[in-house]
C-alpha positions in Angstrom: -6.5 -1.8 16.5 -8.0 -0.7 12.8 -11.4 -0.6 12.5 -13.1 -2.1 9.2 -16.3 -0.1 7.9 -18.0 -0.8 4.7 -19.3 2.0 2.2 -23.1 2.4 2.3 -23.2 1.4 -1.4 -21.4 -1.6 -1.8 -24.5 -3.6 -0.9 -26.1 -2.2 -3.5 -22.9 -2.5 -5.9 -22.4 -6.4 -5.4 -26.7 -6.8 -6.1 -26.0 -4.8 -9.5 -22.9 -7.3 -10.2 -20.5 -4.1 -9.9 -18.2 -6.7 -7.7 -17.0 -10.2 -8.3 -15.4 -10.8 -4.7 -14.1 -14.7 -6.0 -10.8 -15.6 -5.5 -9.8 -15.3 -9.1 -12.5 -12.4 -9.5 -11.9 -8.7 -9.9 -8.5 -7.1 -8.7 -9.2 -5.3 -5.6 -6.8 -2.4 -4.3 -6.3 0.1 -1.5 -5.9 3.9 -1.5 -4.3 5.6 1.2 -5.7 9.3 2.4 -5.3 11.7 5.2 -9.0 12.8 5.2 -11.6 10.9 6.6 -14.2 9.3 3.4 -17.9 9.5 4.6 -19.6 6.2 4.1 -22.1 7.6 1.9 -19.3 7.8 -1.0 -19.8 5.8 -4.2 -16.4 6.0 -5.7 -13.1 6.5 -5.5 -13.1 9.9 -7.4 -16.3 10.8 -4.7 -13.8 10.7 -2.0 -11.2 13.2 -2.9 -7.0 13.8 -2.6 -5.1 10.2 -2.1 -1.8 10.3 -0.9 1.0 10.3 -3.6 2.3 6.8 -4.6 5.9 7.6 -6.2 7.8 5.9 -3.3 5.2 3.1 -2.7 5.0 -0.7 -3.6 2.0 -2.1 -5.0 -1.2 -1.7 -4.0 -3.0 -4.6 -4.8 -5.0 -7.1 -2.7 -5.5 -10.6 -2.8 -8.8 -12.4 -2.7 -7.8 -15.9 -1.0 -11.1 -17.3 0.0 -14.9 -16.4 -0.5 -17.6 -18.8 0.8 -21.2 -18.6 2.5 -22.9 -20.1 5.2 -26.6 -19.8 5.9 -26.5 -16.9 3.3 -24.2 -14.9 4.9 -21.2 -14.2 2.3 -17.4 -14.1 3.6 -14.7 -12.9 1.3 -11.2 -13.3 3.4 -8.7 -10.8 2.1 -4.9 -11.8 2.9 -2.8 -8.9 4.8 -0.7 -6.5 2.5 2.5 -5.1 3.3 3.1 -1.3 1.8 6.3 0.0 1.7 8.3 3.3 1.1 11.2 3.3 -1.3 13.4 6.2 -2.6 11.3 8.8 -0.6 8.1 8.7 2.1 4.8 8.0 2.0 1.8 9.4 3.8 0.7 11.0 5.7 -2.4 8.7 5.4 -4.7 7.0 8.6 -7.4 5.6 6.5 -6.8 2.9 3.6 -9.6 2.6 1.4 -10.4 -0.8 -0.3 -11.8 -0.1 -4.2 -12.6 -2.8 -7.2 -10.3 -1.5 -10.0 -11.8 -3.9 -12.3 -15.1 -1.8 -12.0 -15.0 1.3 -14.7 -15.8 3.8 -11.6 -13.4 2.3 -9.2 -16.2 1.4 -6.8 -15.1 1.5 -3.4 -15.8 -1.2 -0.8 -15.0 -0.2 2.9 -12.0 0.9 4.5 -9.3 0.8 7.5 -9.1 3.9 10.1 -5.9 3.6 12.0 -7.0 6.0 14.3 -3.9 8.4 13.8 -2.1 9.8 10.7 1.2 7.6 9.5 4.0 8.2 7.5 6.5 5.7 6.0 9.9 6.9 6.2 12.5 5.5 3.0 12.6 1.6 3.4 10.1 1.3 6.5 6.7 -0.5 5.4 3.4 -1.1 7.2 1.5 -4.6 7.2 -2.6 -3.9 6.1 -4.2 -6.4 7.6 -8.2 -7.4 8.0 -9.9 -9.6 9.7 -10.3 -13.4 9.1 -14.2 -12.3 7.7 -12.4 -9.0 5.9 -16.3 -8.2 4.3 -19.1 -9.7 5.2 -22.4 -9.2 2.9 -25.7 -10.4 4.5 
C-alpha cells in the first residue's frame, strides 16, 4: 500500500495562507518522479527532475470535501486516474501533491509506491489517498 507523508513546510505554508485547501479553493496537482523528495523541500523547483508528461492525461486533483472537528482540519482528495497515451510514462514511484495556484508551486506531501512504475501506451494507474488525504492539526 502507498504511504502518504506531508512536507515539513506545509504547516507552515497553510499558517502564511500559501494554501486554500476548500473545495472550490486552489487547484492542486501531482508530479510524478523517480527520486525520492526529502521532506524538508519547500517547492516543487526544490525537489528536482519530474518525469516527462508528453504521453500523460491531466494532472489535476480534486478537492471534494474539507471540514474540522475539534480543530483538527481534514481535506479529502478524490482518487485520480493517470494514464499513458501515444507513448509511456515513468518511470516514477513517488507522486508529489503541489498547489499550482501558489506562485512557487508549494508542495504539500506525497505518495511512495514503494517500487518504480512505468505506464506502457493506453495502461493508466488510479492515485488514490486516504478518506483524511491531509490532515493539519
Amino acid at each position: 500500500m502507498a504511504t502518504f507523508t506531508k512536507f515539513n513546510r506545509f504547516a507552515l505554508d497553510v499558517a502564511q495562507k500559501k494554501h486554500d485547501l476548500g473545495a472550490s479553493g486552489d487547484t492542486l496537482k501531482v508530479a510524478l518522479y523517480n527520486v525520492a523528495p526529502a521532506a524538508t523541500k519547500t517547492d516543487l523547483a526544490d525537489i528536482g527532475s519530474q518525469v516527462s508528461y508528453t504521453n500523460a492525461s491531466a494532472r489535476t486533483l480534486n478537492i471534494s470535501a474539507s471540514s474540522q472537528s475539534s480543530g483538527t482540519a481534514t481535506v479529502v482528495i478524490d482518487a485520480k486516474n493517470i494514464a499513458a497515451s501515444g507513448g509511456t510514462v515513468g518511470p516514477f514511484r513517488y507522486v508529489v501533491i503541489y498547489n499550482d495556484t501558489a506562485s512557487a508551486d508549494n508542495i504539500i506531501g506525497f505518495v511512495d509506491y514503494g517500487a518504480s512504475i512505468t505506464l506502457a501506451d493506453g495502461e493508466s494507474i488510479d492515485i488514490t489517498f486516504n478518506a483524511a488525504s491531509i490532515t493539519i492539526q
